[in-house]
N, C-alpha and C positions, 0 to 999 in steps of 0.2 A: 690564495687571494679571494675566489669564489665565496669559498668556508668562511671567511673573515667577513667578507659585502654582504653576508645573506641577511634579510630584514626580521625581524623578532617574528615575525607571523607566521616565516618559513617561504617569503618571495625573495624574489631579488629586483629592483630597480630598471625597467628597459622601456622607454620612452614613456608614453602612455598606457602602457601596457603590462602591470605588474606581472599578473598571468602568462603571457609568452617567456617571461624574463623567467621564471618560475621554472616553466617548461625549458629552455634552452638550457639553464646551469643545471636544472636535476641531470637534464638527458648528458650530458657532460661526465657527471659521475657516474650515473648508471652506463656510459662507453667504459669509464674505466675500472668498471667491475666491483665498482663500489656498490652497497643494499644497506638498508636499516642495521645490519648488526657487524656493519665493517668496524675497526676498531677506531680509525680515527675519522673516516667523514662519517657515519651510521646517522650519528644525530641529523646532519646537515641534510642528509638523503631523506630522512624519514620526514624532519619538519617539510621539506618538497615537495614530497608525494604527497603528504596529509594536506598542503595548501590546493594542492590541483584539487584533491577528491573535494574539498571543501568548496572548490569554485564552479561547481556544475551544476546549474539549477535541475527544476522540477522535469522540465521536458528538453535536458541536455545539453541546454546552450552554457557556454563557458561565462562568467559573469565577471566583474568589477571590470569591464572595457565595456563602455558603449556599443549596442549593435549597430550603431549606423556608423561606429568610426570604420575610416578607412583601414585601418589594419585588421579589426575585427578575424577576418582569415585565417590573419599569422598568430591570433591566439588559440583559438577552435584546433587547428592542424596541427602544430607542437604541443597543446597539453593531450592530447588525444594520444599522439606519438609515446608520449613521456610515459601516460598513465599504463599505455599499450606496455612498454618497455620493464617497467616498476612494476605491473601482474607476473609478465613473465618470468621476474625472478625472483618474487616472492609468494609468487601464488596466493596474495592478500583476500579475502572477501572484500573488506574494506575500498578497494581498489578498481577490483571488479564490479560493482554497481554503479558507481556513478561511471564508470568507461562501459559498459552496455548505454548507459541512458545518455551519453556523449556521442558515442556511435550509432543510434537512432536518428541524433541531429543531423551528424554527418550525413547520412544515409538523405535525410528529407531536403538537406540544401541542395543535393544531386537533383534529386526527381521535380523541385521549384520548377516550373516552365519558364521555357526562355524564348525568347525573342527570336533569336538568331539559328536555326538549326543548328549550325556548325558550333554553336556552344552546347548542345547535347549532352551531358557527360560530366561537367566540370563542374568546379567549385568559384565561385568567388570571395571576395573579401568581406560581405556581409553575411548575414547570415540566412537571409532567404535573397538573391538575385535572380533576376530574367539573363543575365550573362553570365560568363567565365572566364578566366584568366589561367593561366600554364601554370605560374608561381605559386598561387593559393593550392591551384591543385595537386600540385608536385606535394605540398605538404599533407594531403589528403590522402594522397596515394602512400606514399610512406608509413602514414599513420595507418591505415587500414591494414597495407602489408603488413604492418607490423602486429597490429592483434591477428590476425588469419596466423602468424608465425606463433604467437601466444596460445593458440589453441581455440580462439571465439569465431566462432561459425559467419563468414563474411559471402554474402550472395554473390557468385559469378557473375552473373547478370553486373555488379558492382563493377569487377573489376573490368567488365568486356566495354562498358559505355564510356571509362574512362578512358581506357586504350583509344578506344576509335575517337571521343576527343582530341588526342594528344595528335593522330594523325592528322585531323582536320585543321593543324596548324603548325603542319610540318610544310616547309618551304622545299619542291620538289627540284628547283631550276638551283638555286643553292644550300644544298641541304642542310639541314640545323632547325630548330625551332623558335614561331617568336612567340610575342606576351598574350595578345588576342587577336592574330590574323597569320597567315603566314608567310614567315621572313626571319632572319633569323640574326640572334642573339650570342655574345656565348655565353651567359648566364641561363635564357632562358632554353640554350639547345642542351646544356647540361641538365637540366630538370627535365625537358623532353625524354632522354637518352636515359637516366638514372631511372624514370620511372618505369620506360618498356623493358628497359634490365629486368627488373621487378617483376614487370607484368609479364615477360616468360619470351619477348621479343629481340633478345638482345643478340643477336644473331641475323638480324631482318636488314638486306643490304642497305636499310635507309640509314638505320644506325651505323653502318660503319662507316659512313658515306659523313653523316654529323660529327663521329671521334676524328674524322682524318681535318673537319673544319676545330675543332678543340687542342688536334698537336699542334696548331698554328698558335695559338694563344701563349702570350708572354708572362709569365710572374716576375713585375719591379714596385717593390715595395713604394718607394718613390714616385714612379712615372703613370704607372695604372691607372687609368681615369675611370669614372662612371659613377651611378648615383650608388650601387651596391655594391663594391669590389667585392669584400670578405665575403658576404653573401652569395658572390658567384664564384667565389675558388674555393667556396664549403661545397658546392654542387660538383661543380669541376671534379673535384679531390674525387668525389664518392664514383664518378662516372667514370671516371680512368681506370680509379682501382679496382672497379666490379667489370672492366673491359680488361684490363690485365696485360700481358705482355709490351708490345713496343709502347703502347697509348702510357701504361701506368712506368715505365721508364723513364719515359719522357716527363709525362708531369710532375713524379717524384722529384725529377731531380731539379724542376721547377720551383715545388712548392717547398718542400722541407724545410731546405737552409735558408730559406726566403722567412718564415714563419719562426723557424731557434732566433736565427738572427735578430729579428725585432720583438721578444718578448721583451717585457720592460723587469727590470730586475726585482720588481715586486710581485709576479706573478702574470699581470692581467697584459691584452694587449688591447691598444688604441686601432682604430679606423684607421688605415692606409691613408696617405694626406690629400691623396685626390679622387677621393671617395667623397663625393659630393653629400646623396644625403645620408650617408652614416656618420662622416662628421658632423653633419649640422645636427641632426635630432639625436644622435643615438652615442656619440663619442664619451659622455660623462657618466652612463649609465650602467652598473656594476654588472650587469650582466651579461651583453649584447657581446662585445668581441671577445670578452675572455673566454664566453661559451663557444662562441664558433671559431677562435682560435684552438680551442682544446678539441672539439669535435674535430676538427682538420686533422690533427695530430693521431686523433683517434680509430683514423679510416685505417689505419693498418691492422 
């Protein structure tokens, strides 16, 4: 279904933001070990990556999104991710240059001064801010992680200011994390948790302390409220299974047959129906749940 929705340019459709949409279906294929010279998605792959490298201006910032829109974030931190993913297994030059000059960006929206101390460390949704936010950042840490896994040289100093961010909004009296203070979420404690995974803390009694508030969390296709459902049991998924034992049992047997069960018989899957704003902006647009339905799928 992906294959079929993808846009002659080599995007795919997801809100305002062809570029995110771009990154989330490439990164979809490239989980399922698809590259440039797979036999049947190759083309679909290549036109992806060639639309990312193509969307990174002079000095790194991702283009065809507005900088001042509000999602701005969520394109910077998944093409970054994507391009990270798509060097790694092709070892492209083409690839590699515009994700140095993307990962420069990233690197300068950290160090923007911020208002707030306690935002120190983090990323927001724009592209230079005086605050931060967990979620953009989640996506920043990922990306980074993921080229340091590619082999491109990412300064400590990077990953150590965003840890002590993530802490700075870790909720001590009920452990979890929220969006910009702390209190906690389970979307935003999942992104919390995934990234100290990452950052080499996943072992740190705070986090075990956030998975035991995540085995409480319910998967009903139906029932689930909030403004992001899918978007927080794509975090959920990755935070379970990178904690493993009783945690990834448990929400296995949560998410699986929760997700086989509602693909639609054309491929793609729609927004959970009380998923507030994933229905309202993001339900018609080719890219948005069938990627993060496939990435779910994909954490195994």
């Amino acid at each position: 279904w992906l294959k079929a929705n993808q846009e002659r340019d080599g995007s795919w459709k997801c809100g305002k933001s062809a570029t995110a949409g771009a990154a989330l279906a490439t990164l979809a294929f490239l989980g399922h070990g698809e590259t440039p010279d797979s036999a049947e998605f190759g083309q679909t792959v290549s036109k992806g990556l060639q639309y990312l490298a193509q969307h990174i201006d002079g000095s790194g910032l991702v283009t065809g999104v507005s900088r001042d829109y509000v999602g701005y974030g969520y394109s910077q931190g998944p093409v970054v991710l994507a391009l990270s993913e798509g060097y790694a297994m092709t070892r492209s030059p083409a690839l590699r240059e515009p994700l140095d000059r993307a990962l420069q960006a990233v690197f300068r929206a950290q160090a923007a001064a911020k208002t707030r101390p306690q935002d120190v460390g983090g990323w927001r949704n724009q592209s230079s801010s005086n605050d931060s936010d967990v979620s953009v950042t989640g996506w920043m840490i990922m990306a980074l992680k993921s080229a340091r896994a590619a082999g491109i040289e990412i300064p400590q100093a990077v990953f150590d200011e965003a840890t002590q961010y993530l802490w700075n909004m870790y909720d001590t009296k009920n452990p979890g994390f929220g969006y910009q203070k702390p209190e906690r979420y389970p979307s935003m404690t999942a992104v919390g948790i995934l990234c100290q995974q990452f950052l080499g803390n996943g072992k740190d009694p705070r986090i075990q302390g956030a998975l035991d508030y995540l085995r409480e969390q319910k998967v009903d296709w139906d029932k689930t409220e909030g403004d992001f459902v899918l978007y927080g049991w794509y975090y959920m998924t990755q935070a379970m299974f990178q904690a493993g034992g009783s945690y990834w049992q448990y929400w296995n047997g949560e998410i699986r047959d929760t997700m086989v069960r509602n693909q639609r018989d054309d491929g793609r899957w729609m927004p959970p129906p009380r998923s507030n704003i994933e229905g309202k902006d993001l339900a018609n647009t080719p890219a948005y749940s069938p990627a993060l339905g496939a990435l779910i799928l994909e954490a195994y």
